[in-house]
ZARO-977023 format. One line per 10 residues: number of its first residue (from 1); their letters; for each residue x negated, y, z negated of N, C-alpha, C. Coordinates in pm, 1 decimal, padded with zeros to 6 digits. Each point is the difference from the previous one (the first is absolute). Layout:
! residues N
NUM	a	X:Y:Z:X:Y:Z:X:Y:Z; ...
***
This chain:
! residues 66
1	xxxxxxxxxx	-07146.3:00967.4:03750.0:00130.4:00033.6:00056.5:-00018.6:00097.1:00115.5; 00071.5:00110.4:-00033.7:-00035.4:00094.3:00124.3:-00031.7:00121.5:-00032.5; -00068.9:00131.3:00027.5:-00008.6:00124.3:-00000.7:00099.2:00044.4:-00008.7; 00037.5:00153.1:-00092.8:00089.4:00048.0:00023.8:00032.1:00078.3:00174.9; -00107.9:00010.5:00079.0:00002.0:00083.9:00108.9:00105.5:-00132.9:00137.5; -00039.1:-00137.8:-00069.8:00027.8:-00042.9:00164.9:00121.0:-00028.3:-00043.7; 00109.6:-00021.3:00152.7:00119.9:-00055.1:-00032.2:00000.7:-00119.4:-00072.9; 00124.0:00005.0:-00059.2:00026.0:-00137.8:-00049.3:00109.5:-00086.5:00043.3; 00002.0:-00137.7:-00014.6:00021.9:-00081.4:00134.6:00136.4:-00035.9:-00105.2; 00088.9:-00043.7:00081.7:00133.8:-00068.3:-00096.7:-00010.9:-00101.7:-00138.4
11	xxxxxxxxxx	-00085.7:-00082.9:00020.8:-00032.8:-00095.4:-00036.4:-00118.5:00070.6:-00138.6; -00015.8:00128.1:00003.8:-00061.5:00064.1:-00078.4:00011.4:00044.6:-00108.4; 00134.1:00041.1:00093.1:00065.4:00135.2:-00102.6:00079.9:-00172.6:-00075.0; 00063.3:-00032.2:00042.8:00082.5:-00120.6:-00067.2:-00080.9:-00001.5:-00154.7; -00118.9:-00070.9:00020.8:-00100.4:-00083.1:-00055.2:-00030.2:00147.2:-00113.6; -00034.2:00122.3:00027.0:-00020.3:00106.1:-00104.7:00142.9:00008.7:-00077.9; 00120.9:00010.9:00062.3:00110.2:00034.7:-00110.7:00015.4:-00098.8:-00047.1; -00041.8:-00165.3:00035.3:00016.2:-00095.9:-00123.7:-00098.6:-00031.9:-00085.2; -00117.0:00099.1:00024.1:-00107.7:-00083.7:-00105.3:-00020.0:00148.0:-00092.2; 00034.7:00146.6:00020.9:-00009.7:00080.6:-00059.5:00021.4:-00037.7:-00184.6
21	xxxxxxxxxx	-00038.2:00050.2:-00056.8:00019.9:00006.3:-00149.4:00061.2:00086.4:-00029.6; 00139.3:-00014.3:-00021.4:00095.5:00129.7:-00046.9:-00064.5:00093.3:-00132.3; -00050.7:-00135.3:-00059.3:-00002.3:00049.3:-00183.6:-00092.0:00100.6:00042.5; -00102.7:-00002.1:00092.4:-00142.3:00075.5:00004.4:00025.1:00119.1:00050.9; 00130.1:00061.9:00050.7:00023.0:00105.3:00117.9:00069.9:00117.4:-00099.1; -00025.9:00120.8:-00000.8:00087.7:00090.7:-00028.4:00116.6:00022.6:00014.4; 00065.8:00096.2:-00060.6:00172.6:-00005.3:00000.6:00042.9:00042.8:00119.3; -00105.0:00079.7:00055.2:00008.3:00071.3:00145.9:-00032.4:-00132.8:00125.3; -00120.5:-00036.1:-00078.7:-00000.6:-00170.4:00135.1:00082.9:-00089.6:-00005.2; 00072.6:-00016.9:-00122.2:00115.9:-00088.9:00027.1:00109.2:00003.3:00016.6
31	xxxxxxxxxx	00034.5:00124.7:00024.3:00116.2:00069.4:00089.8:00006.0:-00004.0:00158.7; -00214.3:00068.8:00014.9:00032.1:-00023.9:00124.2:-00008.2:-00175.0:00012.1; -00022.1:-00077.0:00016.9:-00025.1:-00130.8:-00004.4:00100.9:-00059.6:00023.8; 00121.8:-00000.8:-00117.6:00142.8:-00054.1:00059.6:00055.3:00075.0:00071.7; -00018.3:00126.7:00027.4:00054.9:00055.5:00104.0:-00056.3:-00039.3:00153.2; -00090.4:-00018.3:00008.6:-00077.8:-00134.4:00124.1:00021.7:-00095.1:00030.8; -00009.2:-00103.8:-00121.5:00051.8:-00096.3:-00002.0:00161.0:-00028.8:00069.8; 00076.8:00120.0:-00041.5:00161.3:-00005.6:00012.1:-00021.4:00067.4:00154.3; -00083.1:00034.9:00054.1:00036.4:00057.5:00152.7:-00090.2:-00103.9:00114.9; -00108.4:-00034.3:-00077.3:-00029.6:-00161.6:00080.1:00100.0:-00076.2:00005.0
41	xxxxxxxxxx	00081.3:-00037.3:-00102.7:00093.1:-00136.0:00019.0:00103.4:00064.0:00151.6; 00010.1:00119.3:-00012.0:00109.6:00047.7:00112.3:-00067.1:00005.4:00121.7; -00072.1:00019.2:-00015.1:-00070.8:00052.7:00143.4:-00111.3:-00046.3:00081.3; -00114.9:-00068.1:-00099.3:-00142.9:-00060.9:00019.8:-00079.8:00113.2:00053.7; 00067.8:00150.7:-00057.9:-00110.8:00124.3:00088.7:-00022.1:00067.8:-00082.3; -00120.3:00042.7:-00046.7:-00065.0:00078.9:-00049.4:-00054.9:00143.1:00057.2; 00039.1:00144.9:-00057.8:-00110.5:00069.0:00064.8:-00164.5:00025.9:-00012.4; -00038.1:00063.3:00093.8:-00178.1:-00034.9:-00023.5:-00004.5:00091.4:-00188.8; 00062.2:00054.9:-00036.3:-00039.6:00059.5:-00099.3:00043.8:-00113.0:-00105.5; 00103.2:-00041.0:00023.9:00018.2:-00114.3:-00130.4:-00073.6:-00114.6:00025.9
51	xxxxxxxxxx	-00059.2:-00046.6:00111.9:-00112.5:-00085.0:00020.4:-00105.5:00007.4:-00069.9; -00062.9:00140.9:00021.2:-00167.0:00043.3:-00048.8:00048.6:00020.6:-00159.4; 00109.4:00026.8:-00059.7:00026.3:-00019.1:-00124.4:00000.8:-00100.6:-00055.6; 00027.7:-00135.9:00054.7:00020.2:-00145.3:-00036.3:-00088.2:-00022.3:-00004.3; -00117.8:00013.6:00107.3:-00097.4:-00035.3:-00016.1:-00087.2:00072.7:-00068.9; 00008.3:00082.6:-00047.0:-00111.0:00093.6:-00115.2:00038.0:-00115.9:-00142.3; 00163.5:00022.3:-00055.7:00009.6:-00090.4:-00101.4:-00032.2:-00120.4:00010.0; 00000.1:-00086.9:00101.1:-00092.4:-00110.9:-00073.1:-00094.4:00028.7:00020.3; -00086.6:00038.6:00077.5:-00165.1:00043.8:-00015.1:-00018.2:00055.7:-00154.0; 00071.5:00037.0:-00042.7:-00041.8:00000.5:-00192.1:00031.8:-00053.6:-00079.6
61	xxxxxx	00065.0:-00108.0:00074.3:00030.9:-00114.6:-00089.6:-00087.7:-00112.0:00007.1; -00070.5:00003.7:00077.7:-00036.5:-00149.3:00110.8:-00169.5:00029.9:00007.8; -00034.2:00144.0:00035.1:-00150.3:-00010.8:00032.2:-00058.2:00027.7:-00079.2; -00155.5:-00091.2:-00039.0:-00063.4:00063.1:-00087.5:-00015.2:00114.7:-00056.3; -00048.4:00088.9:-00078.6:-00017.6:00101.9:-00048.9:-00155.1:00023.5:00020.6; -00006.4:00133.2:00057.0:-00155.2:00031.6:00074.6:-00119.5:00005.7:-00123.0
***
């Protein structure tokens, strides 16, 4: 997928809030999560901080374990 450091492209972020695993996320990640989810559908804009956050959670969902 992608690093948490580089941007992430529309087509990215899309593809992370639909393949995320709710069940797997804390009460705190799945707050923020639909709260993302609910400001993508309005807007398609993310800030760089809720970006590098999206992309940290699936990077622990998704990448091997070292």
């Amino acid at each position: 997928m992608t690093k948490p450091q580089e941007a992430l492209t529309e087509s990215a972020i899309t593809q992370i809030l639909d393949g995320l695993d709710d069940s797997k996320l804390s009460e705190w990640e799945q707050g923020f999560i639909a709260s993302v989810r609910t400001w993508w559908k309005k807007t398609k804009r993310l800030s760089p901080k809720q970006s590098k956050r999206l992309a940290e959670l699936w990077a622990k969902q998704h990448e091997p374990k070292a």
